[in-house]
Backbone as ProteinMPNN parsed JSONL, in Angstrom:
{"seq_chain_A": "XXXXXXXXXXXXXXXXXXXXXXXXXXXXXXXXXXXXXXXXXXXXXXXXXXXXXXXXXXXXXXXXXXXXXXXXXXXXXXXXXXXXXXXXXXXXXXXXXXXXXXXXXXXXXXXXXXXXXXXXXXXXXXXXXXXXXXXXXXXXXXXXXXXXXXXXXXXXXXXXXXXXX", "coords_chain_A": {"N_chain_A": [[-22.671, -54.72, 79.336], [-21.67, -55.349, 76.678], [-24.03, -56.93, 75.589], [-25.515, -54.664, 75.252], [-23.81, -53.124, 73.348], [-23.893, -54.869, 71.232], [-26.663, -54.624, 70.897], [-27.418, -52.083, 70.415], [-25.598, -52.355, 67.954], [-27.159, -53.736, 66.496], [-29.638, -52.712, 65.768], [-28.983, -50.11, 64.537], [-27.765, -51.895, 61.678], [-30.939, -52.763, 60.796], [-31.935, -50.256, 60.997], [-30.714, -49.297, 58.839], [-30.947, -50.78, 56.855], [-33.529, -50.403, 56.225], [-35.811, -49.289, 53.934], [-36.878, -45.567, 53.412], [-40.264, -44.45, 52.799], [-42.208, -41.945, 51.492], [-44.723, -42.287, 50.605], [-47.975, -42.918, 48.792], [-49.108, -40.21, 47.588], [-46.574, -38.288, 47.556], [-45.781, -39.271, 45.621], [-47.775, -39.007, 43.707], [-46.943, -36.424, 43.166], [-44.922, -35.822, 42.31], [-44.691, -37.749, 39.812], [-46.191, -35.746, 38.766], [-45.213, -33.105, 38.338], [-45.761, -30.783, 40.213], [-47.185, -29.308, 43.262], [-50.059, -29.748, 44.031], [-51.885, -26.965, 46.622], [-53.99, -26.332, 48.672], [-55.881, -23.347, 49.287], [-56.714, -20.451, 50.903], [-59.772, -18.173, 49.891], [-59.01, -16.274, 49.416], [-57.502, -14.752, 52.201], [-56.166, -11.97, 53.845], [-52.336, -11.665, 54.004], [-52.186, -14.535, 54.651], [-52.871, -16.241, 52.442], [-53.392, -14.928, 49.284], [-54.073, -13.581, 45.789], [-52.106, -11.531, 44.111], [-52.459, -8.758, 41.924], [-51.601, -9.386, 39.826], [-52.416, -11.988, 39.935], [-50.56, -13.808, 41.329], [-49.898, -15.672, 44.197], [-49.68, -14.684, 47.486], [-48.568, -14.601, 50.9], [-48.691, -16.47, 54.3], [-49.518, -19.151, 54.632], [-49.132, -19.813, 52.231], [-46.56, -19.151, 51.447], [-45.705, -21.774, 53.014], [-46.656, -23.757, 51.564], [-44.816, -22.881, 48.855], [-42.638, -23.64, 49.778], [-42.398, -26.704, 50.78], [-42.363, -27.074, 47.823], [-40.188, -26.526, 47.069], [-38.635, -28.22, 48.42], [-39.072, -30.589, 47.195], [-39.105, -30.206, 44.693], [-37.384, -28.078, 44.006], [-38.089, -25.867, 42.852], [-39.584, -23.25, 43.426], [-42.078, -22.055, 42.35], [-43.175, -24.143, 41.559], [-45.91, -25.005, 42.21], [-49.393, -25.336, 42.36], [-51.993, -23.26, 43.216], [-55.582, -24.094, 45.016], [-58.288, -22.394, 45.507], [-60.348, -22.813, 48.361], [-63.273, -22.966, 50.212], [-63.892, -22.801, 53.792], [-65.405, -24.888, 54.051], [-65.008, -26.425, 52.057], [-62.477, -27.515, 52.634], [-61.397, -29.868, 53.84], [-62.916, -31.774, 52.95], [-61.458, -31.562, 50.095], [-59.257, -32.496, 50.733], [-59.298, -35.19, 51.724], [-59.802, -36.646, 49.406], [-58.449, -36.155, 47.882], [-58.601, -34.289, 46.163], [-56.442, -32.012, 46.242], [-53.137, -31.94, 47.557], [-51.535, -31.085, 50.031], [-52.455, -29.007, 52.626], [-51.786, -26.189, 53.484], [-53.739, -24.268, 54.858], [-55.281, -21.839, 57.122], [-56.526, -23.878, 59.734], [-57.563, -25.287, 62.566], [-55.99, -27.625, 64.84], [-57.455, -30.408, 65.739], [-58.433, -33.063, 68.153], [-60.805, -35.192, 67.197], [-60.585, -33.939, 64.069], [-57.876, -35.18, 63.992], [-58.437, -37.798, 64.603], [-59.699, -38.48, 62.834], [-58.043, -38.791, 60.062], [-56.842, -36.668, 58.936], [-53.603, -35.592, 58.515], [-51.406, -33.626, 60.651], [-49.114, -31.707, 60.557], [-46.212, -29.514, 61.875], [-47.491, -26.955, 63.887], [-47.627, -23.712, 62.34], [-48.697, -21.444, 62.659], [-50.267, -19.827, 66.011], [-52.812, -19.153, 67.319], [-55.302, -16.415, 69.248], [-58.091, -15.472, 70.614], [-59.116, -12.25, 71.549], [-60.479, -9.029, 72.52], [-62.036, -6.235, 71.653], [-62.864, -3.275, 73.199], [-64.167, -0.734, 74.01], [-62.206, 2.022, 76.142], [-63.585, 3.702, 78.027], [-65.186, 1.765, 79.036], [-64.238, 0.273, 81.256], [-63.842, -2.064, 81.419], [-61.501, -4.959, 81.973], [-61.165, -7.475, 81.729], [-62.542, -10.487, 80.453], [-63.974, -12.201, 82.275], [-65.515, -9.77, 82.961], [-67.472, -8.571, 81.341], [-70.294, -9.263, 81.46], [-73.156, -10.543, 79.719], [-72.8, -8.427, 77.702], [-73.029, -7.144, 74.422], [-71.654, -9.129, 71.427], [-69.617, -9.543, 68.191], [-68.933, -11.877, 66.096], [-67.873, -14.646, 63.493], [-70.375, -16.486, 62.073], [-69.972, -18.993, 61.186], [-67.299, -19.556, 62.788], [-65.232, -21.67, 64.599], [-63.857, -21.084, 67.355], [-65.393, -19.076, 67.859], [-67.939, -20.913, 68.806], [-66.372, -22.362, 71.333], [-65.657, -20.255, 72.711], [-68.287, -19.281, 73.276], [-69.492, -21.233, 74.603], [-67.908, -21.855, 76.828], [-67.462, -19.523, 77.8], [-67.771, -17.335, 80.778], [-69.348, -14.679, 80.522], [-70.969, -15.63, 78.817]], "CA_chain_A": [[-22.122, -53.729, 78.418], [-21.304, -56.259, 75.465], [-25.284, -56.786, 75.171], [-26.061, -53.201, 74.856], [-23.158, -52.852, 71.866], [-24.567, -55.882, 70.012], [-28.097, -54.476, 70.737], [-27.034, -51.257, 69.292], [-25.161, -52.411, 66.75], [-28.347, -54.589, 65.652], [-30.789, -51.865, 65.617], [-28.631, -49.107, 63.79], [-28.342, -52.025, 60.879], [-31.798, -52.416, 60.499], [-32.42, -48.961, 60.615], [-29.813, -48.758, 57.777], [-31.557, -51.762, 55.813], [-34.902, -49.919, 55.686], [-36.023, -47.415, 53.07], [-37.637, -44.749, 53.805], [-40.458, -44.198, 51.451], [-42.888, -41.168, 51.833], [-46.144, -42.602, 50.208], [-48.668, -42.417, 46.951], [-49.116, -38.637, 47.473], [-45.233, -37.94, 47.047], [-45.29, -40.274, 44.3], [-48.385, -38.433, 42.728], [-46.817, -35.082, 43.1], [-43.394, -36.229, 41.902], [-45.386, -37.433, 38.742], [-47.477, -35.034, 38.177], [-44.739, -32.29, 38.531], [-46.01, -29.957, 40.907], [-47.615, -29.679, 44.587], [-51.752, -28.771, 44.769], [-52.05, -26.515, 47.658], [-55.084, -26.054, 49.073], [-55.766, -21.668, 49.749], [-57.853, -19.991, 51.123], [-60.265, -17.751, 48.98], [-58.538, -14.574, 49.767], [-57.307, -13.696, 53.107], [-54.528, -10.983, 53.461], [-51.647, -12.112, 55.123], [-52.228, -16.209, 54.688], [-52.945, -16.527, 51.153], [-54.341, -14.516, 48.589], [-53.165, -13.342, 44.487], [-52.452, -9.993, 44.089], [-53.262, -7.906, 40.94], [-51.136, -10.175, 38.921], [-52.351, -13.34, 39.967], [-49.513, -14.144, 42.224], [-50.159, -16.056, 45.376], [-48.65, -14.868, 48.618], [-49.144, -15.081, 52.888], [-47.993, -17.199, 55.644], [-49.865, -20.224, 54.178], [-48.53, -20.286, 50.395], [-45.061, -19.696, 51.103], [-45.36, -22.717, 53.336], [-46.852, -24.763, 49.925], [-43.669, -23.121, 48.159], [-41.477, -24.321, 50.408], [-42.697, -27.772, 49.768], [-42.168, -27.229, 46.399], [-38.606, -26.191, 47.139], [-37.613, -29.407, 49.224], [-39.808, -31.754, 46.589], [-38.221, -30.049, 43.363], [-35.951, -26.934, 43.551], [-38.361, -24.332, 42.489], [-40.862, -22.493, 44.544], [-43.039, -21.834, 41.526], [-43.969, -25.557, 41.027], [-46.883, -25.19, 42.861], [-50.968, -24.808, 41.756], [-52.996, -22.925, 44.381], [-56.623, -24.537, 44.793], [-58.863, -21.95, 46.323], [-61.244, -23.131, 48.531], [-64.055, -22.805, 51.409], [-63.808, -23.47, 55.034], [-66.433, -25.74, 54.384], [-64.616, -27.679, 50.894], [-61.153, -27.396, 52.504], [-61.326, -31.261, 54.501], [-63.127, -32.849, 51.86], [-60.67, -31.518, 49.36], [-57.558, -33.109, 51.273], [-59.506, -36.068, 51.987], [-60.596, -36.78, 48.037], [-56.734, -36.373, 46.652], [-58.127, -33.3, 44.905], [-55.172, -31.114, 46.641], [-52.367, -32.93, 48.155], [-51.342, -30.135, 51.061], [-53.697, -27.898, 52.993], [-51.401, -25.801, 54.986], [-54.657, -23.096, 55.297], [-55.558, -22.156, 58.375], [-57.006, -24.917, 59.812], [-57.019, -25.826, 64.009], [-55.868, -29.207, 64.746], [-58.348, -30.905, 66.909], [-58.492, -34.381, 68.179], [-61.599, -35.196, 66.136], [-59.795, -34.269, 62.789], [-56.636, -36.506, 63.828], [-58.931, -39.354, 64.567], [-60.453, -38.482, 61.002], [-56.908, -39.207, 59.054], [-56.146, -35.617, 58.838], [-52.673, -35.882, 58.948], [-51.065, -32.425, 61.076], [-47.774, -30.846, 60.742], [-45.859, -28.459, 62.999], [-48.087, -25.5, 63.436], [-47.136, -22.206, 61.453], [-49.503, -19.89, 63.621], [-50.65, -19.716, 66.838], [-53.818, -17.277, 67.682], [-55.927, -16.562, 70.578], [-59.261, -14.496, 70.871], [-59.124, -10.722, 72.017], [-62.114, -8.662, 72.475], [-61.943, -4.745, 71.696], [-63.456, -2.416, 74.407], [-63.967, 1.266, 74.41], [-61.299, 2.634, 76.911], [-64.512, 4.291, 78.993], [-66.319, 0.746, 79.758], [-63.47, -0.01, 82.384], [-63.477, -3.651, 81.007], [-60.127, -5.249, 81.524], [-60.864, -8.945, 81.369], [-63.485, -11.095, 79.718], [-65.493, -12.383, 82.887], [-66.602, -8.325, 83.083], [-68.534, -9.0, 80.013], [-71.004, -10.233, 81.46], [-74.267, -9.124, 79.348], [-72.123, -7.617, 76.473], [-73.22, -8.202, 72.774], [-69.861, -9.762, 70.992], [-70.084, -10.319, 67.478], [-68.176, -12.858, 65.936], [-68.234, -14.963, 62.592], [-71.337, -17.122, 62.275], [-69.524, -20.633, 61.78], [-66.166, -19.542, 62.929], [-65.039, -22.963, 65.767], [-63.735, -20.386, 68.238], [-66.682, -18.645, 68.567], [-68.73, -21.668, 69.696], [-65.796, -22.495, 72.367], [-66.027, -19.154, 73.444], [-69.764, -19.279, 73.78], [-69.837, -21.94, 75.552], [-67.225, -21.774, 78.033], [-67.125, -17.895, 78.505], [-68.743, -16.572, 81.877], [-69.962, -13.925, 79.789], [-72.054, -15.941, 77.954]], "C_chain_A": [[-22.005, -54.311, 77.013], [-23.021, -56.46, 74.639], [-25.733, -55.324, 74.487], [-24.827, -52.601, 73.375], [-23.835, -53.458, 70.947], [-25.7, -55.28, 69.974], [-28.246, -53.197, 70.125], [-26.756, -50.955, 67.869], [-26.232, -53.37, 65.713], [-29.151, -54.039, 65.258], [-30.294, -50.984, 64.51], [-28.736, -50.27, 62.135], [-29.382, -52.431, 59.971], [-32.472, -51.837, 60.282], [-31.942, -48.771, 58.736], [-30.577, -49.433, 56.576], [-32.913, -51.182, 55.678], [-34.971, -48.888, 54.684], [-36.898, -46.577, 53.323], [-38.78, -44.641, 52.907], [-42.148, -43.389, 52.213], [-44.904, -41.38, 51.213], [-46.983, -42.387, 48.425], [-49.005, -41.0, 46.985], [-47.717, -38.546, 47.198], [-45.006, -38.099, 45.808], [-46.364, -39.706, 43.614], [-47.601, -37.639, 42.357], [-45.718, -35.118, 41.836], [-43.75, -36.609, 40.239], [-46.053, -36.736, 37.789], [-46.589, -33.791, 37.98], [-44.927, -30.89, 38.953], [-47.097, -30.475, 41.935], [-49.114, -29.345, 44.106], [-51.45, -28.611, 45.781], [-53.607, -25.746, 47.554], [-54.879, -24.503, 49.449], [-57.175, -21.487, 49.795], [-58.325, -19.059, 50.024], [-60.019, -16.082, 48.916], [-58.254, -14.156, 51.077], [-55.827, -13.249, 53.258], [-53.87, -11.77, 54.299], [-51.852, -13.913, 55.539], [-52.477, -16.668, 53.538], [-54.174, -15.835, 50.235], [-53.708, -14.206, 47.506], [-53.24, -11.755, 44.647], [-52.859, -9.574, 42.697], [-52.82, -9.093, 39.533], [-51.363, -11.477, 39.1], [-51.562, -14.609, 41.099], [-49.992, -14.442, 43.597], [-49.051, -15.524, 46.529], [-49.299, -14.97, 50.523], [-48.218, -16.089, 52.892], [-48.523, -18.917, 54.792], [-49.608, -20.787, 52.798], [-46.899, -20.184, 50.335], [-45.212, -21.017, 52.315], [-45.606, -24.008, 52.309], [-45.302, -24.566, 49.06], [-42.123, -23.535, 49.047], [-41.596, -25.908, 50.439], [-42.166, -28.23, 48.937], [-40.839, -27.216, 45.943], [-37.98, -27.44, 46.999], [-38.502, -30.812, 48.313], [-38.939, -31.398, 44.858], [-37.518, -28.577, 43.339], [-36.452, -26.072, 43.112], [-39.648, -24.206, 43.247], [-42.036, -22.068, 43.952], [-43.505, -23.392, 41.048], [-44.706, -25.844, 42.182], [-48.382, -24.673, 42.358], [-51.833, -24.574, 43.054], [-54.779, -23.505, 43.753], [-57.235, -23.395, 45.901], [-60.406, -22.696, 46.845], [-61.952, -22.878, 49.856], [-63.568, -22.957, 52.37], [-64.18, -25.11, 54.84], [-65.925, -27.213, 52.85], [-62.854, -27.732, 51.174], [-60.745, -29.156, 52.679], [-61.777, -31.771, 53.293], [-62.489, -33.277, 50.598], [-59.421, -32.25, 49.417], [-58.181, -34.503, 51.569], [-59.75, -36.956, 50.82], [-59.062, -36.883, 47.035], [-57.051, -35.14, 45.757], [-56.709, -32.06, 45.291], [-54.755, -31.916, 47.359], [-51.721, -32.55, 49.241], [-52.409, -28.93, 51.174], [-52.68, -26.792, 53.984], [-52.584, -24.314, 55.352], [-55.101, -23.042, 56.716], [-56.77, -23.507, 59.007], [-56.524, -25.575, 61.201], [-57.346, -26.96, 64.057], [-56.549, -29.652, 66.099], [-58.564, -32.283, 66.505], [-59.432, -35.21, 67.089], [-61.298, -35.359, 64.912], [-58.352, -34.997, 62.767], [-57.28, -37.302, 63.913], [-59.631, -39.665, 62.999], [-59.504, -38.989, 59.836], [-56.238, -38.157, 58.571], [-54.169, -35.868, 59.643], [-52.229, -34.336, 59.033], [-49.68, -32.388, 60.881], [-47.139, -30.046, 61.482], [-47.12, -27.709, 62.455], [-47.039, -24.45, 63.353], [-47.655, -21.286, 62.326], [-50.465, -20.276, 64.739], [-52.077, -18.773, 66.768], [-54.555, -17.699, 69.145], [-57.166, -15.284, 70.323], [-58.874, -13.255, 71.841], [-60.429, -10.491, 71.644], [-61.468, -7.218, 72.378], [-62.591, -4.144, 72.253], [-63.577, -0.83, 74.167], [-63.305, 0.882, 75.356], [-62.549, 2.874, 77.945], [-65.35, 3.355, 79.263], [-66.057, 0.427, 80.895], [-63.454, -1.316, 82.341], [-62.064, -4.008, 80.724], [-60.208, -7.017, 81.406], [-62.344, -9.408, 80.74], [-64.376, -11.568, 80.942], [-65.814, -10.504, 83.287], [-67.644, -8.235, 81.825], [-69.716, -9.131, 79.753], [-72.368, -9.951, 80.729], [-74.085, -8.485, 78.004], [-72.582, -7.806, 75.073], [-71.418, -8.12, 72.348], [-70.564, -9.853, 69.756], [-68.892, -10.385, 67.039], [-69.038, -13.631, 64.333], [-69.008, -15.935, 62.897], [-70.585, -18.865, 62.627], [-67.968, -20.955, 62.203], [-66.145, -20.672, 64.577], [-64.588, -22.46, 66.983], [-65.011, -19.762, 69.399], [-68.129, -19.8, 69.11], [-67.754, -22.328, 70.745], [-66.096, -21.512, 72.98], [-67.646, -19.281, 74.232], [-70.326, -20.2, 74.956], [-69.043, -22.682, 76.946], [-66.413, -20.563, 78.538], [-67.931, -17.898, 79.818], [-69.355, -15.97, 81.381], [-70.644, -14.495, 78.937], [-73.721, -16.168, 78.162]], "O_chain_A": [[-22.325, -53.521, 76.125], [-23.226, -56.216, 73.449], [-26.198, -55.116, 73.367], [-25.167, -51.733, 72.571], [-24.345, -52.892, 69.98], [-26.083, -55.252, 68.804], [-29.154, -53.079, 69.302], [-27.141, -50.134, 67.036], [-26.089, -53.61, 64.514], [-29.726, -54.548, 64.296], [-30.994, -50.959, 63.498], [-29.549, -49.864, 61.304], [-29.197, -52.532, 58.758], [-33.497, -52.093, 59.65], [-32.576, -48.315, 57.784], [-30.816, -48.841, 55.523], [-33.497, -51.692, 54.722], [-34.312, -47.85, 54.633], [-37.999, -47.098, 53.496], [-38.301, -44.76, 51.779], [-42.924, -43.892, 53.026], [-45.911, -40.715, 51.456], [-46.603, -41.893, 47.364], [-49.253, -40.685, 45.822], [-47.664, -38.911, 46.023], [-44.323, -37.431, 45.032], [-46.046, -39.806, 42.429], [-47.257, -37.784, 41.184], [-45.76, -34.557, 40.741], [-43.208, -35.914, 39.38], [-46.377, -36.912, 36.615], [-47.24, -33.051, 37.243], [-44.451, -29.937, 38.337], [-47.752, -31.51, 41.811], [-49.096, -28.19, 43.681], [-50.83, -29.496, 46.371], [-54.124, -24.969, 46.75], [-53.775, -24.235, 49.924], [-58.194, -21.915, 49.254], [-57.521, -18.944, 49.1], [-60.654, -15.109, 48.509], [-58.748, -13.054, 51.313], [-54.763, -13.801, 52.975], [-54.403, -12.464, 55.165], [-51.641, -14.36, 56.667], [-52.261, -17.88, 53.531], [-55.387, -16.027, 50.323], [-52.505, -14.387, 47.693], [-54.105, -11.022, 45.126], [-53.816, -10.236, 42.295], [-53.526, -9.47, 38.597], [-50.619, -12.26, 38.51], [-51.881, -15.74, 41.465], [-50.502, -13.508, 44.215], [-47.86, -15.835, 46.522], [-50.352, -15.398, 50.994], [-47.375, -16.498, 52.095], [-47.632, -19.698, 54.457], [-49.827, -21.924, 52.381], [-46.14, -20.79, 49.579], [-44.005, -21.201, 52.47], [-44.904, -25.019, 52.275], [-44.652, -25.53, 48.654], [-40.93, -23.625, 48.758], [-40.57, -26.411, 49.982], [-41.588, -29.316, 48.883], [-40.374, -27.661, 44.894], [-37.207, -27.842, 46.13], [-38.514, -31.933, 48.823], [-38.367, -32.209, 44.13], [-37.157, -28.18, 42.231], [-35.701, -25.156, 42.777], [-40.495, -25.05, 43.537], [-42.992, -21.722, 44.645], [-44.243, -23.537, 40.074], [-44.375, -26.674, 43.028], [-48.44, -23.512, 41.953], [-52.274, -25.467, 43.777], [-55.182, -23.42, 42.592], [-56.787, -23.411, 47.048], [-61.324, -23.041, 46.101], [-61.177, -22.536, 50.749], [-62.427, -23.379, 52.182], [-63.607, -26.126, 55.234], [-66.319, -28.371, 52.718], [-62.047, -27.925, 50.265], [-59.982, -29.712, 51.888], [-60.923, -32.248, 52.546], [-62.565, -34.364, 50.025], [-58.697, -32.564, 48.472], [-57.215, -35.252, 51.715], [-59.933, -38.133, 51.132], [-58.766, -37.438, 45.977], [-56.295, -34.79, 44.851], [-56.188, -31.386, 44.403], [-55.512, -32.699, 47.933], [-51.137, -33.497, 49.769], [-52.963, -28.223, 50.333], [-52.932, -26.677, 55.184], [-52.176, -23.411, 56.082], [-55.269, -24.051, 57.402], [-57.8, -23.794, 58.397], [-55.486, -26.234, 61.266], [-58.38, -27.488, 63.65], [-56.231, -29.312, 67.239], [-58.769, -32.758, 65.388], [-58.873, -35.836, 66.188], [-61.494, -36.44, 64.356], [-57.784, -35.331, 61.727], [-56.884, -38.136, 63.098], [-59.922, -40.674, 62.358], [-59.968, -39.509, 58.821], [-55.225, -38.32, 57.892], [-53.755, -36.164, 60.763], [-52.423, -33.616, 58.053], [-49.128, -33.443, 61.196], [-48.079, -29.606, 62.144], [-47.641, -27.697, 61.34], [-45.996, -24.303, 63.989], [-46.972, -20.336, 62.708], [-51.422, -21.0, 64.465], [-52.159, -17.742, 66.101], [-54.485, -18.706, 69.85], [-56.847, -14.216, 69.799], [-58.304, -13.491, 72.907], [-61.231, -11.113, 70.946], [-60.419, -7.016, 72.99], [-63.662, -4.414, 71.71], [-62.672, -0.003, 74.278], [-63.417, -0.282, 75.739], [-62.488, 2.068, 78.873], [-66.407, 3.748, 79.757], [-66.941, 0.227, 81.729], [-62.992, -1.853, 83.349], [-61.436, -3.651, 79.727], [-59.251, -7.671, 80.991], [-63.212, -8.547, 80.597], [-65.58, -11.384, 80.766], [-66.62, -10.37, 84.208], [-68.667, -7.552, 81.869], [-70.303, -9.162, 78.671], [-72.866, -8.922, 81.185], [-75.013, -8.08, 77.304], [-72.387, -8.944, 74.647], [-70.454, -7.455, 72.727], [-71.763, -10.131, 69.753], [-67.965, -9.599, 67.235], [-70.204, -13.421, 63.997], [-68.694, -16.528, 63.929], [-70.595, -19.591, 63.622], [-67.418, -22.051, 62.094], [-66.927, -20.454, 65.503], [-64.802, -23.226, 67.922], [-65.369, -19.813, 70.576], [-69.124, -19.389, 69.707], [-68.449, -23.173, 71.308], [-66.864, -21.681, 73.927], [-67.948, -19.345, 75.424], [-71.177, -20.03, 75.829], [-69.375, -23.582, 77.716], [-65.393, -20.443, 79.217], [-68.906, -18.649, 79.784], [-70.494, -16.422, 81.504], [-71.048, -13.727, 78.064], [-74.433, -16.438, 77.194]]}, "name": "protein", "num_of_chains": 1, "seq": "XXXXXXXXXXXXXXXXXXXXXXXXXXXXXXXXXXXXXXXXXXXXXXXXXXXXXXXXXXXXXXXXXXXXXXXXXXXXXXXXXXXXXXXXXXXXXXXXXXXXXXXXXXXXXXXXXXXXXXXXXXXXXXXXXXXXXXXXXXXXXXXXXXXXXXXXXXXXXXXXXXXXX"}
């Protein structure tokens, strides 16, 4: 019992003696006085400007919230719109310093240095049916044309581990 106090009480003050310190991105931002957030190039409902310019969605108030807990206003943030295809290279390059755009976290891009965060949004593939096909699940499919976005990462899981394919 006497071990496990001392071994307690040894750990908590070395915890205490450390500083925390969040990295050279913090320390850009913090410089530079405001976040880059990476956005997408318009989709409703995750980030897009409206008539005035104004960024909003699921994916920009998570940049101004950021911006909140880094400096106290929710407008010290610069949206970077960009591709699917220039979103990684953008976060990998320092030209934007948060990506929260959609973007599924796969082993692959953690072994890459992509560093992940809680996820914000879940999804899952649905298929729409006429009512009169009598299709209630996906192996009835079988045969079906589907279309789907050309380089969307779903649609080659799907493809290649549907029955229906």
């Amino acid at each position: 019992m006497k071990n496990w106090k001392i071994a307690t009480l040894a750990a908590g003050v070395a915890l205490a003696a450390t500083t925390a310190h969040a990295g050279p991105t913090l320390d850009k931002v913090k410089a530079r006085g405001h976040i880059v957030c990476g956005a997408s190039q318009g989709t409703v409902g995750f980030g897009s400007p409206d008539d005035k310019g104004y960024w909003t969605g699921l994916d920009v108030e998570t940049c101004r919230a950021v911006a909140v807990a880094i400096f106290g206003d929710k407008d010290k943030v610069e949206f970077v719109p960009l591709s699917g295809q220039q979103r990684i290279p953008a976060l990998q390059t320092g030209e934007i310093d948060i990506l929260p755009r959609t973007l599924t976290w796969t082993l692959q891009r953690d072994a890459n240095g992509i560093n992940f965060a809680t996820p914000t949004y879940y999804e899952f593939t649905g298929f729409m049916v006429a009512k009169s096909s009598g299709v209630t699940k996906v192996e009835e499919m079988t045969g079906a044309s589907v279309c789907v976005c050309r380089r969307d990462r779903q649609r080659r899981s799907w493809l290649t581990t549907s029955p229906a394919s």
